[in-house]
N, CA, C and O atoms as a GROMACS GRO file, in nm:
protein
  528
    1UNK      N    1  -0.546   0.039   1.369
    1UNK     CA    2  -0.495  -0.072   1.290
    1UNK      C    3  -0.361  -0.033   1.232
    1UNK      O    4  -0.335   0.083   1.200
    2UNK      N    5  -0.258  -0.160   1.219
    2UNK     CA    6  -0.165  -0.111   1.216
    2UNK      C    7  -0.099  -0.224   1.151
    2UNK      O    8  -0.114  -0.344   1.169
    3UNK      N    9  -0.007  -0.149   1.058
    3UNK     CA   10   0.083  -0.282   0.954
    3UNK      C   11   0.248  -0.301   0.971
    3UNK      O   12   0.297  -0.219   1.048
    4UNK      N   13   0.314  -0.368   0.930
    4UNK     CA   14   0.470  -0.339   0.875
    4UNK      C   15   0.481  -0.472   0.838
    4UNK      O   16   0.421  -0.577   0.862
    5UNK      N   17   0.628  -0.415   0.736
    5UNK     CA   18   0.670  -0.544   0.669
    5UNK      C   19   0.823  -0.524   0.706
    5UNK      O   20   0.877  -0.414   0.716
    6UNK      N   21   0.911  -0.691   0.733
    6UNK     CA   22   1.025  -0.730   0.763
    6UNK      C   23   1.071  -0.760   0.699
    6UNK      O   24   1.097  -0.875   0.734
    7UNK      N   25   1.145  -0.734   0.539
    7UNK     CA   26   1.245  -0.814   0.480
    7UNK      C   27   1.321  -0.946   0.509
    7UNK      O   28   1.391  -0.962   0.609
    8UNK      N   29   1.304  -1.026   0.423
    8UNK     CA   30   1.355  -1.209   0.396
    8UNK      C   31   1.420  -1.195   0.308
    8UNK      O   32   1.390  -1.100   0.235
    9UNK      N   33   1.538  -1.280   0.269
    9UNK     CA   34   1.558  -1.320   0.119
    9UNK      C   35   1.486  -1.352   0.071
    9UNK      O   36   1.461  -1.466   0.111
   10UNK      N   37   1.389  -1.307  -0.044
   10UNK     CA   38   1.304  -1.397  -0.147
   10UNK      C   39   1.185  -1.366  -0.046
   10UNK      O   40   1.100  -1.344  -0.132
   11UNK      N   41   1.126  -1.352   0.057
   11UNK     CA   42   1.028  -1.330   0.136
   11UNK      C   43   0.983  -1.186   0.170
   11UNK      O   44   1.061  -1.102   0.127
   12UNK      N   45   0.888  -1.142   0.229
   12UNK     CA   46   0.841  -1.042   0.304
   12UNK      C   47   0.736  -1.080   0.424
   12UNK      O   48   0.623  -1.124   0.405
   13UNK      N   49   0.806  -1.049   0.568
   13UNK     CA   50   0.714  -1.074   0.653
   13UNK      C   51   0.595  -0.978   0.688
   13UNK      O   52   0.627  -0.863   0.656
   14UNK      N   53   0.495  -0.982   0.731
   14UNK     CA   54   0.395  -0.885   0.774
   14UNK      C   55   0.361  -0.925   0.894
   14UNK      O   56   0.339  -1.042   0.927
   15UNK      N   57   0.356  -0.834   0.960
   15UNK     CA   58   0.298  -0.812   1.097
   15UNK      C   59   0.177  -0.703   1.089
   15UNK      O   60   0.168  -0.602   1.020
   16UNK      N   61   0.087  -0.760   1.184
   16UNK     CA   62  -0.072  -0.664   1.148
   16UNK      C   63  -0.145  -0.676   1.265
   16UNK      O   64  -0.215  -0.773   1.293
   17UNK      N   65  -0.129  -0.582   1.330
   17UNK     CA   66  -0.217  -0.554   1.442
   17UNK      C   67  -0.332  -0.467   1.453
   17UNK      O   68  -0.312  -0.358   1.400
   18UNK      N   69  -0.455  -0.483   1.509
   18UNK     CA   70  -0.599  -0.430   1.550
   18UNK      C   71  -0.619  -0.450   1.625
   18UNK      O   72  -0.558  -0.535   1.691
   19UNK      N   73  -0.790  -0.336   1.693
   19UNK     CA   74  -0.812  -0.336   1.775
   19UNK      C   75  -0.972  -0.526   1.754
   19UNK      O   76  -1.028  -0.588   1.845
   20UNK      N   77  -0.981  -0.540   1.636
   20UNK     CA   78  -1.079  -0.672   1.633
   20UNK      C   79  -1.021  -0.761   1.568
   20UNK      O   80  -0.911  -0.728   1.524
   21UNK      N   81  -1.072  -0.907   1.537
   21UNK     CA   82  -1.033  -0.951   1.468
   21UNK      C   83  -1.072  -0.941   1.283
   21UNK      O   84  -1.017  -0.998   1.188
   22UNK      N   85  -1.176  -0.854   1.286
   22UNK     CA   86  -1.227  -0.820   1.142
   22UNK      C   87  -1.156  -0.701   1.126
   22UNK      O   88  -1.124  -0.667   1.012
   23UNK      N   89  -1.121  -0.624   1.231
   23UNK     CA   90  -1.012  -0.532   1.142
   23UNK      C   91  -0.824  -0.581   1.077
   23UNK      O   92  -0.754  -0.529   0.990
   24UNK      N   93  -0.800  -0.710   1.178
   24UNK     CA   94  -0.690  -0.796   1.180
   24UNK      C   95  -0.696  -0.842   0.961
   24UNK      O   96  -0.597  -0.862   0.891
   25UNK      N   97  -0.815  -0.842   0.925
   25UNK     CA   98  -0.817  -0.909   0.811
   25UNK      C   99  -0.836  -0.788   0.695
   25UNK      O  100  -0.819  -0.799   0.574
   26UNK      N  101  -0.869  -0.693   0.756
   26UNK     CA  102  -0.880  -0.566   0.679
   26UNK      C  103  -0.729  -0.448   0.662
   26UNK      O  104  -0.672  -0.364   0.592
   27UNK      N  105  -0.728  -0.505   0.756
   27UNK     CA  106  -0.581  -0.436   0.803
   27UNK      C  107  -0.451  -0.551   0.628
   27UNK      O  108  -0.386  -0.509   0.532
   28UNK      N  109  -0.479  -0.688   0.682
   28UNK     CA  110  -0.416  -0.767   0.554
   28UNK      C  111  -0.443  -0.703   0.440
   28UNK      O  112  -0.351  -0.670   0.365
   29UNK      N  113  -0.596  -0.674   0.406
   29UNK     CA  114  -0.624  -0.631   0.259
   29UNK      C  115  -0.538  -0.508   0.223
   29UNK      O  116  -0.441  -0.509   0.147
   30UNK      N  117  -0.589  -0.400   0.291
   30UNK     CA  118  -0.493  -0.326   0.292
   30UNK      C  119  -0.321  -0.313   0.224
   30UNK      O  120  -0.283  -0.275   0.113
   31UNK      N  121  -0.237  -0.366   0.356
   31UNK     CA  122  -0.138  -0.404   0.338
   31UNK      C  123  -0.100  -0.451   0.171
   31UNK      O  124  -0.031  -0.401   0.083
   32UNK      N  125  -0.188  -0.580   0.184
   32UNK     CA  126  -0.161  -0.656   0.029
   32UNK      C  127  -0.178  -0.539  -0.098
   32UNK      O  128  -0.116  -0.552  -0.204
   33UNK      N  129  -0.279  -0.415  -0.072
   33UNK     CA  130  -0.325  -0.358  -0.218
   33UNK      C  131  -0.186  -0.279  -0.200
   33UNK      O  132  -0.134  -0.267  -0.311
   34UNK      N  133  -0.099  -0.217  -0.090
   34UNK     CA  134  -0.007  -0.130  -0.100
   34UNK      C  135   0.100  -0.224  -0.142
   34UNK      O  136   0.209  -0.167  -0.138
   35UNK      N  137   0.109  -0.351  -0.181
   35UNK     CA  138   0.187  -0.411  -0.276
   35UNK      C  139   0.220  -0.416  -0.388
   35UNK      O  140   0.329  -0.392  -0.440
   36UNK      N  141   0.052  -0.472  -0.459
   36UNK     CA  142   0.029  -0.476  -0.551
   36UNK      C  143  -0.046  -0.340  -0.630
   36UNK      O  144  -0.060  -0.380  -0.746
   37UNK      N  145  -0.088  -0.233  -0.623
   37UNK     CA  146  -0.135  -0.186  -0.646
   37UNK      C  147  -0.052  -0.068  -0.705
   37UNK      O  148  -0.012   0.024  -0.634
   38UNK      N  149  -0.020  -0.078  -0.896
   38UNK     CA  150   0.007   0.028  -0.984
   38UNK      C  151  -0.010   0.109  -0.955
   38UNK      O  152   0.103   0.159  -0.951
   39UNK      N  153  -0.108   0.213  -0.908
   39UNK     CA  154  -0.102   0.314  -0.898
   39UNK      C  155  -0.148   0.418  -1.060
   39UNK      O  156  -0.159   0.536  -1.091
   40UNK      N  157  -0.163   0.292  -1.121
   40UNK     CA  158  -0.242   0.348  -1.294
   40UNK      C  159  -0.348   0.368  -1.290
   40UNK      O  160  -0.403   0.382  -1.181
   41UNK      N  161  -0.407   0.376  -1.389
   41UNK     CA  162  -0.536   0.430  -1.462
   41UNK      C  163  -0.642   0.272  -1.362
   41UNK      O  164  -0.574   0.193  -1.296
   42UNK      N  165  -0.726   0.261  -1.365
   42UNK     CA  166  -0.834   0.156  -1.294
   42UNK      C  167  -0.942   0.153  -1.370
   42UNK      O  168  -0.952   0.260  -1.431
   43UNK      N  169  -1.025   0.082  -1.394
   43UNK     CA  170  -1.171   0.042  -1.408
   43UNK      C  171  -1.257   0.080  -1.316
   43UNK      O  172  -1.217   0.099  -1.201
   44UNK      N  173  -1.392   0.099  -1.350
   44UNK     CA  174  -1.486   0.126  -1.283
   44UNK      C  175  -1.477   0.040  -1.152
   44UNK      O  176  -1.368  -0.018  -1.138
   45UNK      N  177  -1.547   0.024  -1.077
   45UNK     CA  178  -1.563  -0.011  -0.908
   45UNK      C  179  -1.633  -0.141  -0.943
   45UNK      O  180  -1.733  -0.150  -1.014
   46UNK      N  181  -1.552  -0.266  -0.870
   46UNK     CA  182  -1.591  -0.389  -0.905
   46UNK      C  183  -1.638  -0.461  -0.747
   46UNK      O  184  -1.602  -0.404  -0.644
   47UNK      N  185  -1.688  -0.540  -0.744
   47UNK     CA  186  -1.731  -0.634  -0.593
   47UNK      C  187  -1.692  -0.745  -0.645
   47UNK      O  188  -1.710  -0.790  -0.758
   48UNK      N  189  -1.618  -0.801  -0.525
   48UNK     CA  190  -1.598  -0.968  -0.550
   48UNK      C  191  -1.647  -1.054  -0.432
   48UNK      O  192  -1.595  -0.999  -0.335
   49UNK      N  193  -1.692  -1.119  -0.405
   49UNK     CA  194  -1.739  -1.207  -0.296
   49UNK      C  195  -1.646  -1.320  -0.254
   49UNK      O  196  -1.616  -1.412  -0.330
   50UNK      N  197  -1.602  -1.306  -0.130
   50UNK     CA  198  -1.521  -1.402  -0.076
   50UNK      C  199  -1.591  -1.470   0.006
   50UNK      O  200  -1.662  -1.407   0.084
   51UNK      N  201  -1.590  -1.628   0.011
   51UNK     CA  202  -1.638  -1.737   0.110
   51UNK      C  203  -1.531  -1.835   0.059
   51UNK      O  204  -1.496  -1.874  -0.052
   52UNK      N  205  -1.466  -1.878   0.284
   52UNK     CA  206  -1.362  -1.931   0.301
   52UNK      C  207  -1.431  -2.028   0.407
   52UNK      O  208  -1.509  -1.994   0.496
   53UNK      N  209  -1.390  -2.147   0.380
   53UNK     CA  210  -1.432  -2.255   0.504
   53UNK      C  211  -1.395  -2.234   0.629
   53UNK      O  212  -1.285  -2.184   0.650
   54UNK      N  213  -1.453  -2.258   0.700
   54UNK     CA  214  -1.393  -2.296   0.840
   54UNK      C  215  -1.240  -2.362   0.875
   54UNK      O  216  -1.212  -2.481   0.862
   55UNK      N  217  -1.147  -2.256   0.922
   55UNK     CA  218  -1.063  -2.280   0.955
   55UNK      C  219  -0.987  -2.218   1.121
   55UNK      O  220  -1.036  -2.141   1.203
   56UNK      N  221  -0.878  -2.275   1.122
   56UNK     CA  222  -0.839  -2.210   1.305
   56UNK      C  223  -0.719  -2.111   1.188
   56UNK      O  224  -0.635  -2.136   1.102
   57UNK      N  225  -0.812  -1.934   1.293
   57UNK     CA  226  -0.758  -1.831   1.282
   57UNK      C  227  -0.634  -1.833   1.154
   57UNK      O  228  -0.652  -1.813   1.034
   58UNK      N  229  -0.536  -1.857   1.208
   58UNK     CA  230  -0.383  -1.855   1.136
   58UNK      C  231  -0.453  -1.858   0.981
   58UNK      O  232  -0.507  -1.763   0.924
   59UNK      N  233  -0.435  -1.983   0.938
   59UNK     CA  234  -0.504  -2.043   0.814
   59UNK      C  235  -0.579  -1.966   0.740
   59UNK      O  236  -0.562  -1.936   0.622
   60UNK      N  237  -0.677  -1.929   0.822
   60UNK     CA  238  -0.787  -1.821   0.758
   60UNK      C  239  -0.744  -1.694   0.698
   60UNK      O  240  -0.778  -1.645   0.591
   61UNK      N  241  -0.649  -1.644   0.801
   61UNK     CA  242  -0.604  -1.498   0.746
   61UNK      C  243  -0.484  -1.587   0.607
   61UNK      O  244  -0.475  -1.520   0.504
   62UNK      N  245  -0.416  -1.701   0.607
   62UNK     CA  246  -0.361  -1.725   0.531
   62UNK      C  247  -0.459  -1.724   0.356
   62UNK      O  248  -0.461  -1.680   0.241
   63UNK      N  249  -0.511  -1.791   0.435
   63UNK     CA  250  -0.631  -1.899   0.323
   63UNK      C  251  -0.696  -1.732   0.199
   63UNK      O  252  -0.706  -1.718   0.077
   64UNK      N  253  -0.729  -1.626   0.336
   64UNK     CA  254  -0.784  -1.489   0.261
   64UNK      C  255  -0.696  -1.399   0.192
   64UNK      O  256  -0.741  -1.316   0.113
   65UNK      N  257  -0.515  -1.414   0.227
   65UNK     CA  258  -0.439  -1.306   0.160
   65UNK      C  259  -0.415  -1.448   0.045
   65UNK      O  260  -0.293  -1.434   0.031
   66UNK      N  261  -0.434  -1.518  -0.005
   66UNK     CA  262  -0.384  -1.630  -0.103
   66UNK      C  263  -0.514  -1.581  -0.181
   66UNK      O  264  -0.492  -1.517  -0.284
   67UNK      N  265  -0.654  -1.603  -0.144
   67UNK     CA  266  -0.735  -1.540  -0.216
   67UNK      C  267  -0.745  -1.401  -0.307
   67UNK      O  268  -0.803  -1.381  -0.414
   68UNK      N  269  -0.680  -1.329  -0.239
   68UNK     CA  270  -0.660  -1.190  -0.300
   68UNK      C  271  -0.560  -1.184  -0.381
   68UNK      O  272  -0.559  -1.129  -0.492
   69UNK      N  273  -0.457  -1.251  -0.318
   69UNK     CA  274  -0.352  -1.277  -0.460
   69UNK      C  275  -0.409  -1.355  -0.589
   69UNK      O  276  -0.361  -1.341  -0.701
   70UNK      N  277  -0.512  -1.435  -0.561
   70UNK     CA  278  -0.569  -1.558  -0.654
   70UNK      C  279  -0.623  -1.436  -0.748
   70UNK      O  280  -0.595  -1.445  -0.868
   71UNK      N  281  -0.690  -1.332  -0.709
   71UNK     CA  282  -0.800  -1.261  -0.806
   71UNK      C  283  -0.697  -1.126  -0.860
   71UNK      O  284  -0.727  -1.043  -0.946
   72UNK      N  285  -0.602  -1.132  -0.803
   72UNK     CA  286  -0.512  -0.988  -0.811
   72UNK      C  287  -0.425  -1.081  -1.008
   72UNK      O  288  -0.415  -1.024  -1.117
   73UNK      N  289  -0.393  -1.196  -0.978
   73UNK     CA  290  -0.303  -1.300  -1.062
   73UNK      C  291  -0.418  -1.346  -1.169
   73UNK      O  292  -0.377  -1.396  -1.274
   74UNK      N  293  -0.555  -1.331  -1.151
   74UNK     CA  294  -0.619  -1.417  -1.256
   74UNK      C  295  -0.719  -1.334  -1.333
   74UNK      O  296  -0.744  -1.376  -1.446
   75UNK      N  297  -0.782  -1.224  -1.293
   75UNK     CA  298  -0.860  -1.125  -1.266
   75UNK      C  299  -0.837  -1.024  -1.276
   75UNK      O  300  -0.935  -0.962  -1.317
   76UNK      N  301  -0.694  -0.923  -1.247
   76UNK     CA  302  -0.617  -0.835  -1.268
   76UNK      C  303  -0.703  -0.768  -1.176
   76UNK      O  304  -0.749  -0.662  -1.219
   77UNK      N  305  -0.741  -0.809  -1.039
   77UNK     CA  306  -0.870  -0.738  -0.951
   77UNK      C  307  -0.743  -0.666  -0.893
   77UNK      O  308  -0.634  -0.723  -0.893
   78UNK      N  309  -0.766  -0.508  -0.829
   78UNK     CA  310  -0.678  -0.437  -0.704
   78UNK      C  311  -0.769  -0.402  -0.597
   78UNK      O  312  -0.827  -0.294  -0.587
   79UNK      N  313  -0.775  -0.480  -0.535
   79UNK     CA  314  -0.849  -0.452  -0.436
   79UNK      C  315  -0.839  -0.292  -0.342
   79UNK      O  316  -0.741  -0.219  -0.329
   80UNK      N  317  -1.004  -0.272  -0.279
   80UNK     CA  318  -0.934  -0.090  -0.229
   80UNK      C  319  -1.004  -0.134  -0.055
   80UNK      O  320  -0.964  -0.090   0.053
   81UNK      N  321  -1.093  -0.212  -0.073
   81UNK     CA  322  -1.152  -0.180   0.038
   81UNK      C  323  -1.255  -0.274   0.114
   81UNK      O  324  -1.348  -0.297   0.037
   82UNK      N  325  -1.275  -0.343   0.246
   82UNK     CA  326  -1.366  -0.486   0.291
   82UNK      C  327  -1.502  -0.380   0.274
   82UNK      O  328  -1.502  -0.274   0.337
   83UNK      N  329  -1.575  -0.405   0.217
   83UNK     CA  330  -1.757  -0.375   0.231
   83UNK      C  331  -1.782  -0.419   0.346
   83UNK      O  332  -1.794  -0.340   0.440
   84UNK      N  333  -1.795  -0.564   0.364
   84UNK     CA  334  -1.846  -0.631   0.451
   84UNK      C  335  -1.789  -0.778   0.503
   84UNK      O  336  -1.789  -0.869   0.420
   85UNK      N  337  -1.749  -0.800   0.616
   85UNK     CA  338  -1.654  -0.913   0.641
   85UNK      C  339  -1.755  -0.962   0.765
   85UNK      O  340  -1.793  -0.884   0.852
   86UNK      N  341  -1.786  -1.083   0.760
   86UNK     CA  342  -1.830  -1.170   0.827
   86UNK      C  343  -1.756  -1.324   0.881
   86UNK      O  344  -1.773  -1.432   0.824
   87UNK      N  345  -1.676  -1.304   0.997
   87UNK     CA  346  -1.640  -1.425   1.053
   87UNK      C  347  -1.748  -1.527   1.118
   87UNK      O  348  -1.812  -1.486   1.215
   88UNK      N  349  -1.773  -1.657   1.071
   88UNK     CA  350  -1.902  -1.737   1.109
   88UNK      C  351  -1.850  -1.844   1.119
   88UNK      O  352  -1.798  -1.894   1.020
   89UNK      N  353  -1.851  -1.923   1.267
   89UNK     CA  354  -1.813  -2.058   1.284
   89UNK      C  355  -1.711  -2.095   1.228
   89UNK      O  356  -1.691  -2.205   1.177
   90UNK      N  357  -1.626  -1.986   1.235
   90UNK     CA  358  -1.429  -2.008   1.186
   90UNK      C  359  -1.402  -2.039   1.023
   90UNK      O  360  -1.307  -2.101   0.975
   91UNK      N  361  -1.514  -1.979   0.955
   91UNK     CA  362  -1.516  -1.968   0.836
   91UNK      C  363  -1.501  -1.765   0.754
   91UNK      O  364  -1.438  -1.675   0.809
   92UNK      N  365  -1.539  -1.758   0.688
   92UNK     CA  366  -1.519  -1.596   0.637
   92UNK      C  367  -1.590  -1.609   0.500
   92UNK      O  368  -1.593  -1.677   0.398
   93UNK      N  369  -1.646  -1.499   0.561
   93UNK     CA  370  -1.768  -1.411   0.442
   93UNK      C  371  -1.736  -1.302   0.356
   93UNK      O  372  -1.718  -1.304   0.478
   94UNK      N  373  -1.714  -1.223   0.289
   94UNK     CA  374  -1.643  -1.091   0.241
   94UNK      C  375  -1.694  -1.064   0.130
   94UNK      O  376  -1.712  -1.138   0.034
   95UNK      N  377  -1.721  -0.941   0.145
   95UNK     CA  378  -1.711  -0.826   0.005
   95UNK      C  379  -1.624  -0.763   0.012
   95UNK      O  380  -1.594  -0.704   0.115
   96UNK      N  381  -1.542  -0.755  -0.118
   96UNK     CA  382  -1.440  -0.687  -0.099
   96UNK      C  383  -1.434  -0.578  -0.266
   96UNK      O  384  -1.445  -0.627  -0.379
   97UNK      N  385  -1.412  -0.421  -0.238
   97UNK     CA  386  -1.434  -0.382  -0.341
   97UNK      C  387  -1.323  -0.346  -0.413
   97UNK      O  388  -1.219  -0.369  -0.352
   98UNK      N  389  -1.310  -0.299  -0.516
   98UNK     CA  390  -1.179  -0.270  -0.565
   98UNK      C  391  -1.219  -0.212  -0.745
   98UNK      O  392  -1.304  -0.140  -0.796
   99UNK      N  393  -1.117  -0.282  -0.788
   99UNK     CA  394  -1.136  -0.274  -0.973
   99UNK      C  395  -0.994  -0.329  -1.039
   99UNK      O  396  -0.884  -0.368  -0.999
  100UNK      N  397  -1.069  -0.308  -1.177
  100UNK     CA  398  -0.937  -0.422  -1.253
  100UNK      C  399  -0.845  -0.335  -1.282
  100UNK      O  400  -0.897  -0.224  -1.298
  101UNK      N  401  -0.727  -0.333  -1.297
  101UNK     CA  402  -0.620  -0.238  -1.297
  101UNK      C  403  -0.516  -0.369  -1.378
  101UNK      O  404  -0.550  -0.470  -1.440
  102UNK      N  405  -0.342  -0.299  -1.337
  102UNK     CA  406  -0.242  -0.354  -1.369
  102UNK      C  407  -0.184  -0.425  -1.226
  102UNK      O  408  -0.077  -0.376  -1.189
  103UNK      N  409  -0.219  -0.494  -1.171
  103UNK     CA  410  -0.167  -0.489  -1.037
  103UNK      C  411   0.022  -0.580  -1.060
  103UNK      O  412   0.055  -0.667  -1.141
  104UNK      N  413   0.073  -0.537  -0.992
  104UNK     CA  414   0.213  -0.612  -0.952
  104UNK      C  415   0.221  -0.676  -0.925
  104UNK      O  416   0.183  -0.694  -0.810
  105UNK      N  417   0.284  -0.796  -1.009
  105UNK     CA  418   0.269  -0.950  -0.979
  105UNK      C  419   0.410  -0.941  -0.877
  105UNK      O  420   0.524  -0.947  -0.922
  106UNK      N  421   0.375  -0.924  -0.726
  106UNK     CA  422   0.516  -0.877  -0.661
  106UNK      C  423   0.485  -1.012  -0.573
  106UNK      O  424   0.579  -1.090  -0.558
  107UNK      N  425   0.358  -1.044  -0.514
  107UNK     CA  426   0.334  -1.148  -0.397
  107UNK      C  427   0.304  -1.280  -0.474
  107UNK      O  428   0.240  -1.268  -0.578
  108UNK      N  429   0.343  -1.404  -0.437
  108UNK     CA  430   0.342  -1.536  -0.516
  108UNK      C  431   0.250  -1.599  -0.432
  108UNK      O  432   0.166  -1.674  -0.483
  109UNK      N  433   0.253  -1.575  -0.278
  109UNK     CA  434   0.222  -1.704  -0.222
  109UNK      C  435   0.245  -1.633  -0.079
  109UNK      O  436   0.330  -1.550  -0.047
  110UNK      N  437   0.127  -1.701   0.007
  110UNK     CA  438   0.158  -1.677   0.130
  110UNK      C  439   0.210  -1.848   0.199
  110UNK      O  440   0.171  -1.962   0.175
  111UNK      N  441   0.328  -1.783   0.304
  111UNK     CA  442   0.401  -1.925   0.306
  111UNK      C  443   0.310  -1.960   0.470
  111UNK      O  444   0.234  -1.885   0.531
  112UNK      N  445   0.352  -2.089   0.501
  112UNK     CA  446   0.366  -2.084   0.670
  112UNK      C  447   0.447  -2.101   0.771
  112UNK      O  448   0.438  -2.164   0.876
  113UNK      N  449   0.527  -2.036   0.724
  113UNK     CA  450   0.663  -2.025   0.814
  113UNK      C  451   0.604  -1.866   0.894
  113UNK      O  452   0.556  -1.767   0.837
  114UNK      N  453   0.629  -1.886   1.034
  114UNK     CA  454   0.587  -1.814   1.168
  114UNK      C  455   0.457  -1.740   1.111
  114UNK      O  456   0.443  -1.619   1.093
  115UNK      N  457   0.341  -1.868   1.081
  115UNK     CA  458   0.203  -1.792   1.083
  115UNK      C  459   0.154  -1.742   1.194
  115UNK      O  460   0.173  -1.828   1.279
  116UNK      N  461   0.111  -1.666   1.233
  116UNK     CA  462   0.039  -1.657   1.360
  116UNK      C  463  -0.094  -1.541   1.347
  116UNK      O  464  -0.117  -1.445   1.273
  117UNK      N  465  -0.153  -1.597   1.444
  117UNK     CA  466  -0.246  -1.517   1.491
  117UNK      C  467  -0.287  -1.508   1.639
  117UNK      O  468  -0.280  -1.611   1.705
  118UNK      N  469  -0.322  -1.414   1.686
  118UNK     CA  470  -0.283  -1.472   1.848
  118UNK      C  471  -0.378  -1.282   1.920
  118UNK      O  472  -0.383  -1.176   1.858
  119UNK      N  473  -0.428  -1.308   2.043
  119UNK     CA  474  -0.456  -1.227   2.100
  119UNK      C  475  -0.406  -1.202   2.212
  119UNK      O  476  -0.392  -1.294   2.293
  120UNK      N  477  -0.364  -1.058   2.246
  120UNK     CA  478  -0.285  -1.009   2.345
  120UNK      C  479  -0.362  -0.914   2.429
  120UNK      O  480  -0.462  -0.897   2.359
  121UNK      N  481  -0.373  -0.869   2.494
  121UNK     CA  482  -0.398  -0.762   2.612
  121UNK      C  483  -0.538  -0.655   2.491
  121UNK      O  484  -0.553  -0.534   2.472
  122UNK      N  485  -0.595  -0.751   2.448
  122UNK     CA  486  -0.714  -0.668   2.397
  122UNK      C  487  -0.671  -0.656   2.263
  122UNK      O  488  -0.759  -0.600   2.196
  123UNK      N  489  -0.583  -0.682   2.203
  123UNK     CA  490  -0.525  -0.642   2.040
  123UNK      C  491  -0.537  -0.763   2.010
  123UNK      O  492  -0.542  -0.854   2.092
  124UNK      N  493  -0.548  -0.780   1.834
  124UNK     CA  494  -0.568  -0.857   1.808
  124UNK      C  495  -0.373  -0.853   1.692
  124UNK      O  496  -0.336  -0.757   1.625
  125UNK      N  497  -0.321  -0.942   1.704
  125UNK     CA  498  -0.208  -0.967   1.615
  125UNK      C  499  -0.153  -1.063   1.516
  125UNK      O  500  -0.119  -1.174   1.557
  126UNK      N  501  -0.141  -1.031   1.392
  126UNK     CA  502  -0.112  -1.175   1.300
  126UNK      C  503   0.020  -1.146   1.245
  126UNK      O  504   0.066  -1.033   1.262
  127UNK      N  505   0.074  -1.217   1.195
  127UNK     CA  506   0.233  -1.264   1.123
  127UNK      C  507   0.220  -1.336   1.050
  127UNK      O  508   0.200  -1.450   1.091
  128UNK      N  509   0.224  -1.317   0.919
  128UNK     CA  510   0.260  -1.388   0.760
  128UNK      C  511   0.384  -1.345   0.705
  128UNK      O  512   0.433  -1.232   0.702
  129UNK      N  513   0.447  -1.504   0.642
  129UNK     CA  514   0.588  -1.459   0.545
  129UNK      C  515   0.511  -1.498   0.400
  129UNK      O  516   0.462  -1.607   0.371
  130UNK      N  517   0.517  -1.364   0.309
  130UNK     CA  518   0.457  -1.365   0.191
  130UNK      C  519   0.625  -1.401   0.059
  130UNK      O  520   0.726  -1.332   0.044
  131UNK      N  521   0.591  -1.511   0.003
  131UNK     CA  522   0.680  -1.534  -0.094
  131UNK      C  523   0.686  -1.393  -0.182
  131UNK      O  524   0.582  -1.328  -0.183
  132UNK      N  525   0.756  -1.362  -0.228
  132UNK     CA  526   0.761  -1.233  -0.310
  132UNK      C  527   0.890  -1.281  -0.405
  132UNK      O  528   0.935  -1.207  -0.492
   0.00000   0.00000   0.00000
């Protein structure tokens, strides 16, 4: 699994490639905590439960890094790590663990300008431009 980010004005793109599509979304979490994530003192080890409707691919990985920003912005959650991720009938299941910290209000919004998600020669690949 594999990440990078492309500099925008006012934006940051991500590109995120795996070998599944549940690592494609783990690979995001990831990414997102090396954003936001102080690097301070933390709270004990917290679980949050994510359930996302049924959506086509793109959306979903959108719909789940907007979620993590939602709990990172309201919650002061830093996420560390997927427990358990369940894709079901183009919807998403998740535990995701982490704790409350100071996190960096650095990501605003995931946009949809060149969302993608898309499968290639056995890899799985997505592209988000994150407002920052």
């Amino acid at each position: 699994m594999t990440h990078r980010y492309v500099e925008h004005v006012g934006e940051l793109e991500l590109e995120l490639e795996s070998s599944s599509e549940r690592g494609l979304f783990a690979e995001a979490l990831t990414a997102f905590r090396e954003l936001v994530d102080d690097a301070g003192v933390h709270g004990p080890p917290l679980r949050r439960e994510i359930e996302l409707p049924p959506e086509e691919s793109a959306l979903l990985l959108a719909d789940w890094l907007g979620e993590l920003i939602f709990l990172a912005e309201t919650h002061a959650f830093v996420p560390r790590r997927v427990v358990a991720l369940d894709l079901h009938g183009g919807g998403l299941r998740a535990t995701v663990e982490g704790e409350r910290g100071r996190p960096r209000h650095l990501v605003k919004a995931v946009t949809l300008e060149h969302l993608d998600v898309s499968q290639r020669e056995g890899c799985w690949h997505g592209r988000l431009v994150l407002d920052v």
